[in-house]
C-alpha positions in Angstrom: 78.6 38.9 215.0 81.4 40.9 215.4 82.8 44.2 214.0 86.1 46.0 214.5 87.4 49.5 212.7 87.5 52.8 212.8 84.4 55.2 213.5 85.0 56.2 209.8 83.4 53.4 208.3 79.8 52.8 208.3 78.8 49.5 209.1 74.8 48.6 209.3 72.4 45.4 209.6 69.0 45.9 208.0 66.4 43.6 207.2 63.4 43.6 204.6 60.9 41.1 204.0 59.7 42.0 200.4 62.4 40.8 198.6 64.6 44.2 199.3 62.6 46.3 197.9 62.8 48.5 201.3 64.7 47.8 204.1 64.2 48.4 208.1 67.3 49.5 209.8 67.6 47.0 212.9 71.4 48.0 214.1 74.2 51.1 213.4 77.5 49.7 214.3 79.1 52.9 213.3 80.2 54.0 216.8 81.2 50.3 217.8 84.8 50.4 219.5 88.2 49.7 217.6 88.7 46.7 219.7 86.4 43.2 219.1 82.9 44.1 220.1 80.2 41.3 219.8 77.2 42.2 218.8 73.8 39.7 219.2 70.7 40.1 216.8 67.4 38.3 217.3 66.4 38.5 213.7 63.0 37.3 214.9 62.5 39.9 217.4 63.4 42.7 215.5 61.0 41.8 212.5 58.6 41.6 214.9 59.5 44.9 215.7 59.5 46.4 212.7 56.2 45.1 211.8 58.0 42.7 208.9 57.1 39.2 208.0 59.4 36.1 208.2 58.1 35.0 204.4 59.8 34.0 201.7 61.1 37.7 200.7 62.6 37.8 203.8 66.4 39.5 203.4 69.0 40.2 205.7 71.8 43.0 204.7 75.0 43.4 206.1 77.1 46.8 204.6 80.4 47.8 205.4 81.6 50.7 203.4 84.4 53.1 204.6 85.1 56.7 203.7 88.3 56.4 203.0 90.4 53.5 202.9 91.6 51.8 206.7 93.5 48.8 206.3 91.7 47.0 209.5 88.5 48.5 208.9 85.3 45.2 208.7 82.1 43.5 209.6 83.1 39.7 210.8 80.3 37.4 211.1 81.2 34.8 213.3 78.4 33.1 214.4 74.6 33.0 212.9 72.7 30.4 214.5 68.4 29.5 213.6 67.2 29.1 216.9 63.9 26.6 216.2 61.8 24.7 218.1 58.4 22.1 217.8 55.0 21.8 218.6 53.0 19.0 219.0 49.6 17.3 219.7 46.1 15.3 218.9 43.4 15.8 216.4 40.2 14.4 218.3 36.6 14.2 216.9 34.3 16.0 219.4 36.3 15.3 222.7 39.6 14.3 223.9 39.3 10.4 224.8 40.9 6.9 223.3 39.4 6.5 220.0 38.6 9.6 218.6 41.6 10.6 217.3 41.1 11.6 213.8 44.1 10.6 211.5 44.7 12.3 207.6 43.3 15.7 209.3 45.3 18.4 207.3 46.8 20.5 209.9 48.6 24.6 209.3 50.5 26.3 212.0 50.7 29.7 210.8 53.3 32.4 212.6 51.4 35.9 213.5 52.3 38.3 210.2 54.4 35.2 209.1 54.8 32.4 207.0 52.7 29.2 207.5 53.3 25.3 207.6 51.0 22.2 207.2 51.0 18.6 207.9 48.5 16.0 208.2 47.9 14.2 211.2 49.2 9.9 211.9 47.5 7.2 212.0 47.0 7.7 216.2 45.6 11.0 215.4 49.2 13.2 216.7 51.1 16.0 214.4 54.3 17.7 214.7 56.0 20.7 213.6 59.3 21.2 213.6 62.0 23.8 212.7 59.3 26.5 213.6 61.0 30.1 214.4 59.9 31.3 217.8 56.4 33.3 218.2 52.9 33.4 218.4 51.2 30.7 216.3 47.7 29.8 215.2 46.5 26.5 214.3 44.2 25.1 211.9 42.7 21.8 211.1 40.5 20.6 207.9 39.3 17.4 208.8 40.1 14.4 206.4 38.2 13.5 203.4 34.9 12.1 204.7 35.2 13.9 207.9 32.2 16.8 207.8 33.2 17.2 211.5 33.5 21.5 212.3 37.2 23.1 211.5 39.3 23.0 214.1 41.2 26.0 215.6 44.1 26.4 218.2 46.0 29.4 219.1 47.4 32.1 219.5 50.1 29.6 220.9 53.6 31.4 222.0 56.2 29.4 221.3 59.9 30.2 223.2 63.3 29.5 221.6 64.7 26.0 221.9 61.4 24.8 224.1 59.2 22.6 222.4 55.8 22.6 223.0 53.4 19.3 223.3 50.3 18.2 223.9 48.4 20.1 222.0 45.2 18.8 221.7 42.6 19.9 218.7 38.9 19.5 218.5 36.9 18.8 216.0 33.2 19.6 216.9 30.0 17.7 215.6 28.4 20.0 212.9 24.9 20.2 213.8 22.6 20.8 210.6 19.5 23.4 210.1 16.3 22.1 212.1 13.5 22.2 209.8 11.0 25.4 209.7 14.4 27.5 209.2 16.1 28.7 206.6 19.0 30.5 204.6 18.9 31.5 201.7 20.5 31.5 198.9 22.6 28.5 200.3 24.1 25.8 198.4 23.3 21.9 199.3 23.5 21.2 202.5 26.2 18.9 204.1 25.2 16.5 207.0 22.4 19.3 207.2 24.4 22.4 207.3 24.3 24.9 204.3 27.0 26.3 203.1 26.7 30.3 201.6 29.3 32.6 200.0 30.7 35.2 201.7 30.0 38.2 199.8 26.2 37.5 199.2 23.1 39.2 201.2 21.4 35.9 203.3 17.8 35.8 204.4 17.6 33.7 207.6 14.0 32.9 208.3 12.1 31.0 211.1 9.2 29.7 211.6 6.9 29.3 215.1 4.3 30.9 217.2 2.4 34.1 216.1 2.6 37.3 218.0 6.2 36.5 219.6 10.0 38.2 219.9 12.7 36.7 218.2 16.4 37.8 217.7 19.6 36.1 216.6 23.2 35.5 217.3 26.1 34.6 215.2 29.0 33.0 217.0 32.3 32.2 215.6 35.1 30.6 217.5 32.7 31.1 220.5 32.5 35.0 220.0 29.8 37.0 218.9 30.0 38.5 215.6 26.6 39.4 214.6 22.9 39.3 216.6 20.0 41.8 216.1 15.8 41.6 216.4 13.9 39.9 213.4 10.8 40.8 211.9 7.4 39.3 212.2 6.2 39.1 208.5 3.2 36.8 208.1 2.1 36.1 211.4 4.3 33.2 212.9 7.2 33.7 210.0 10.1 35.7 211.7 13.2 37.0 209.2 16.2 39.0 209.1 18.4 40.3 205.8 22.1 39.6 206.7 24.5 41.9 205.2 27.6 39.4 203.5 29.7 37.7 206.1 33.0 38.7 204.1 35.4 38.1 206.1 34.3 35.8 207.7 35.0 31.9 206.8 35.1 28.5 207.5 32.4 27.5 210.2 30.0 29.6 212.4 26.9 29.3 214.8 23.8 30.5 214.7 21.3 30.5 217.6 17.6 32.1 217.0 16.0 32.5 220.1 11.6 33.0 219.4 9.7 34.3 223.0 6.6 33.5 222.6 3.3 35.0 224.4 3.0 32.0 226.8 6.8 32.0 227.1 10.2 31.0 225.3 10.0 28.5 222.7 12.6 25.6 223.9 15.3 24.7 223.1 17.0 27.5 221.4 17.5 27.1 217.2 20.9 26.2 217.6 22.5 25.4 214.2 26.2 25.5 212.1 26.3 27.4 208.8 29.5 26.7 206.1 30.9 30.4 205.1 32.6 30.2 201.8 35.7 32.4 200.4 34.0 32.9 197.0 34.7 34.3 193.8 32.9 35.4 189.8 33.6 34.0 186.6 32.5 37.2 184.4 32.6 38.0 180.5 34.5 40.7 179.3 31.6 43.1 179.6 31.1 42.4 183.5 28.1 39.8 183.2 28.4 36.6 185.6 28.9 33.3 183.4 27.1 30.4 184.7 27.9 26.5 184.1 31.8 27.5 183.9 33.9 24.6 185.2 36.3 25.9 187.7 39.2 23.7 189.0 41.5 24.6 191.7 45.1 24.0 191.9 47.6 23.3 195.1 51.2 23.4 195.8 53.5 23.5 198.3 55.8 26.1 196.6 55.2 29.5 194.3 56.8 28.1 191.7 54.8 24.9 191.5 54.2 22.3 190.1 50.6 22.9 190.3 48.0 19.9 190.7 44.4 19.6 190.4 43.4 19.0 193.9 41.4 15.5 194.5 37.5 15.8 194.4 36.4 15.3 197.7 40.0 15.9 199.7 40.1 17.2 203.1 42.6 20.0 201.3 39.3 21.7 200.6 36.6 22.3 204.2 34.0 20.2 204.4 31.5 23.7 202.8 32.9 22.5 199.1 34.9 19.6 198.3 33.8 19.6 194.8 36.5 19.9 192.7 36.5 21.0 189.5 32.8 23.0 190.7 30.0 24.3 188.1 28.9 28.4 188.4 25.8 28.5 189.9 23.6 31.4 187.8 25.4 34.3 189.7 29.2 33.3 188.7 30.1 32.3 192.0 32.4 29.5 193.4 34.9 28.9 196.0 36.3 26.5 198.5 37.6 27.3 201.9 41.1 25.3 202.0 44.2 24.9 203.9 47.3 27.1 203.4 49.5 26.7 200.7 49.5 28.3 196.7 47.0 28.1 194.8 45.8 28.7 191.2 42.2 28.9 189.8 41.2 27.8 186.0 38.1 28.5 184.9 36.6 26.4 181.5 33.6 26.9 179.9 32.7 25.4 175.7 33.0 28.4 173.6 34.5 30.9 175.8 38.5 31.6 175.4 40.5 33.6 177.5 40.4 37.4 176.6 42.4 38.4 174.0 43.5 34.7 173.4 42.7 31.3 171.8 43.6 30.1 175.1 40.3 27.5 175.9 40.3 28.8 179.7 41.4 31.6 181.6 43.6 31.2 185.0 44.5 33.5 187.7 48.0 34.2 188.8 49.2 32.7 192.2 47.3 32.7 195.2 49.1 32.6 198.6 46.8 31.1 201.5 46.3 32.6 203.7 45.4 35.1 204.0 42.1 34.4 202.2 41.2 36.0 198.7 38.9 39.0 198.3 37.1 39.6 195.3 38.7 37.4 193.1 37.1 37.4 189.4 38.0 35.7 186.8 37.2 36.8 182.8 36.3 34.9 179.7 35.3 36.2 176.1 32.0 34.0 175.3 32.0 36.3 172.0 29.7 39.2 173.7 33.0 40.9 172.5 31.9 40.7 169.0 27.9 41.1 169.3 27.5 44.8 167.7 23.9 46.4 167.4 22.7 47.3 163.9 22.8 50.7 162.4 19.3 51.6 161.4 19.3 54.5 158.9 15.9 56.6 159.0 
């Protein structure tokens, strides 16, 4: 870019990234010389800067306005180049060797604070992005339809201007399923063993072993520790601990109970994988959870649609729920963990209408993924609206 005048215009660059709504000043060319002076912007940079997202409300403004009239006075944009690169690599089930590449894995590379892309992996298991801005990246992969292998995650990844970067290779671990004498609850079915739980519901873990020992807990996610504490004794031999919900947390965690017992530590270690679920209610129009409602999700690829009824049993959805369209259990709940993209949700139930409608299901606006969705609810009128109590005259 270049701009040339007199100091008695005011020339500017500013960039927002919710549609223009508010703007970041990123350059004042007001004191920029008479004579040609170039001027380079790393658009990238400075959002990152500023704390701003490169989404799709992303704007750039360019003002020129002078306080009286000058004849030479202008902003000359003469060069704006998108400075991408790539990045590149393998899916593999459980290590990286010859024949384990996973193929149809659905994979999202998602920019720190920025937009996010998907793909799904070829036939030898590899995956490419391309046209990806510069910047820290995380990756993601759901495994294929079929696949109850663990999710996959890769990052954060920082990726340079015009270098690409390959040979990425992405994991998918063996999900190893509850060992009997424990237990969660409330947990839906198991899958390959491993239970799968909503995110915002209270969880009694509970094991069972030798009387009069010491047992405790641990929750690893992506090899971290996110929760551990003692649990209680309660019969002899029954040891149990109430976990608050695990909102945020999602997709796949480890849990590892480890029981000392008087003559010495019961071995091996409870090692097992629990599914967390994004979940959300169906309720009527007084509050009240509505069980046996059919709720269908809906994917695409852009805002403004189309939307489509995502496949029962497609890797779009993790391996914790790939029923699609799901019943309400008894509490309201469903959800599905899935990859990014836009989503809708339509819940359906015989005799219930939309509120206020004649509308034979109720549907909630777009939903951008990620990040995930808190506390999403959804309301139908199953006539409580037009239950009254009687007047009793005494």
């Amino acid at each position: 870019m270049r701009a040339t005048g007199s100091v008695d215009a005011y020339r500017s660059v500013s960039i927002s990234d919710n549609g223009g709504t508010t703007w970041k000043l990123i350059h004042d060319l007001d004191n920029t010389s008479q004579s040609f002076s170039h001027e380079i912007l790393n658009i990238s940079d400075a959002a990152t800067a500023n704390g701003l997202a490169l989404n799709n409300n992303f704007r750039i403004s360019f003002y020129f306005g002078a306080y009286h009239q000058l004849a030479n006075d202008g902003l000359v944009i003469d060069d704006v180049k998108l400075v991408k690169t790539n990045l590149s690599g393998k899916i593999y089930n459980e290590a990286v060797a010859a024949g384990n590449e996973v193929a149809g894995a659905f994979v999202e590379a998602c920019l720190t604070g920025g937009n996010c892309q998907t793909t799904t992996s070829h036939d030898d298991g590899s995956y490419q992005f391309g046209d990806l801005s510069p910047g820290a990246y995380t990756l993601r992969v759901l495994p294929p339809a079929g696949n109850n292998h663990l999710i996959g995650n890769l990052g954060p990844l920082t990726l340079a201007a015009n270098t690409p970067l390959a040979n990425q290779a992405i994991i998918l671990h063996k999900a190893t399923g509850m060992p009997a004498g424990t237990t969660v609850t409330p947990a839906l079915p198991p899958i390959g063993g491993v239970p799968s739980v909503y995110w915002n519901t209270p969880l009694l873990l509970t094991h069972k072993g030798c009387a009069g020992g010491t047992a405790t807990y641990q929750m690893f996610l992506d090899g971290a520790v996110v929760r551990n504490g003692p649990m209680l004794e309660t019969p002899a031999g029954t040891y149990s601990v109430t976990l608050a919900p695990l909102h945020p947390l999602h997709g796949s965690v480890q849990l590892v109970v480890t029981l000392i017992c008087p003559d010495g530590p019961q071995l091996p270690p409870i090692n097992f994988n629990l599914w967390i679920d994004p979940s959300g209610f169906v309720v009527n129009t007084v509050g009240a959870p509505i069980a046996a409602v059919e709720v269908s999700l809906y994917r695409s690829d852009s805002p403004d649609g189309p939307f489509e009824l995502v496949a029962n049993g497609s890797g779009v959805m993790s391996p914790a729920n790939r029923v699609n369209p799901m019943k309400t259990e008894s509490t309201g709940r469903f959800g599905w963990d899935v990859i990014a993209g836009y989503y809708r949700v339509r819940a359906a139930k015989t005799g219930c209408t939309a509120p206020g409608s004649e509308q034979a299901f109720n549907e909630t606006e777009v939903l951008t993924i990620p990040p995930p969705v808190t506390d999403l609810r959804i309301e139908l009128d199953c006539g409580e609206s037009g239950v009254f109590l009687p007047l009793i005259r005494r």
